[in-house]
C-alpha positions in Angstrom: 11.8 -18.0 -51.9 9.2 -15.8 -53.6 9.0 -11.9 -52.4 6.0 -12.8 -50.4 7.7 -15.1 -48.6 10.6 -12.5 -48.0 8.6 -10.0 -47.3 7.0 -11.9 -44.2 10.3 -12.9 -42.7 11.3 -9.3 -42.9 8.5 -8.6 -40.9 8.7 -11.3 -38.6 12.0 -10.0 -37.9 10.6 -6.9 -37.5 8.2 -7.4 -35.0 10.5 -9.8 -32.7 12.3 -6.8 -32.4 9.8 -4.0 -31.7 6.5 -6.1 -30.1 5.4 -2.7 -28.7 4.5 -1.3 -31.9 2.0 -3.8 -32.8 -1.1 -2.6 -31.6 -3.6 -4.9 -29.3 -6.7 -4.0 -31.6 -6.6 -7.3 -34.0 -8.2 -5.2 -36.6 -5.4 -2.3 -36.8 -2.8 -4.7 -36.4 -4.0 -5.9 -39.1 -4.0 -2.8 -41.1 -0.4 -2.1 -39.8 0.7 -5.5 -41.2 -0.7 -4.7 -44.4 0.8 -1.2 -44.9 4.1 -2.9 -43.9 4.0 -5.9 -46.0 3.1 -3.5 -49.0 5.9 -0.8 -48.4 8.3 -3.6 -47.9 7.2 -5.5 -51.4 7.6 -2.3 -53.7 10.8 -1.7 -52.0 11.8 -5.7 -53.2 10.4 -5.5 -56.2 12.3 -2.0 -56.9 15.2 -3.2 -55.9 14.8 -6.4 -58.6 14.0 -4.6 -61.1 17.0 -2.1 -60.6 19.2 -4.6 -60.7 17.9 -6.6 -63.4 18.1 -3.4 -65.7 21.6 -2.8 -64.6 22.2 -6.5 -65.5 20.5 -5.9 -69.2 22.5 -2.9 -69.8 25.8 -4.0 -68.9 25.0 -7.3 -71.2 23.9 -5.0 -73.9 26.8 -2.5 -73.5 29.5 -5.6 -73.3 28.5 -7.3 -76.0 30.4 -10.7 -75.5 30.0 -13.7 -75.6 29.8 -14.7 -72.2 25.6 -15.3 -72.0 25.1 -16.5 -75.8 
């Protein structure tokens, strides 16, 4: 599953579980959907590319021959 695709289950999930906060107006639902969807894929993507460099430095520190 690509981080879009992540990204709009979380939100699905998220508004199954608080349908009051989407508003009624199409347009700022919208707009709230967006903000959300954004926040939520920096977060993703900070999170992947935290773990990746943890992943790089640990193979760089370790040096063995485990990935070669």
């Amino acid at each position: 599953m690509d981080k879009d695709g992540m990204v709009v289950e979380f939100l699905k999930i998220y508004f199954s579980c608080h349908p009051g906060e989407l508003p009624k107006d199409p347009e700022k639902a919208f707009q709230l959907m967006s903000r959300l969807h954004k926040k939520y894929k920096n977060t993703l993507i900070d999170n992947f590319k935290s773990k990746s460099g943890k992943f790089v430095d640990r193979f760089m520190d370790d040096k063995g021959d485990g990935y070669l």
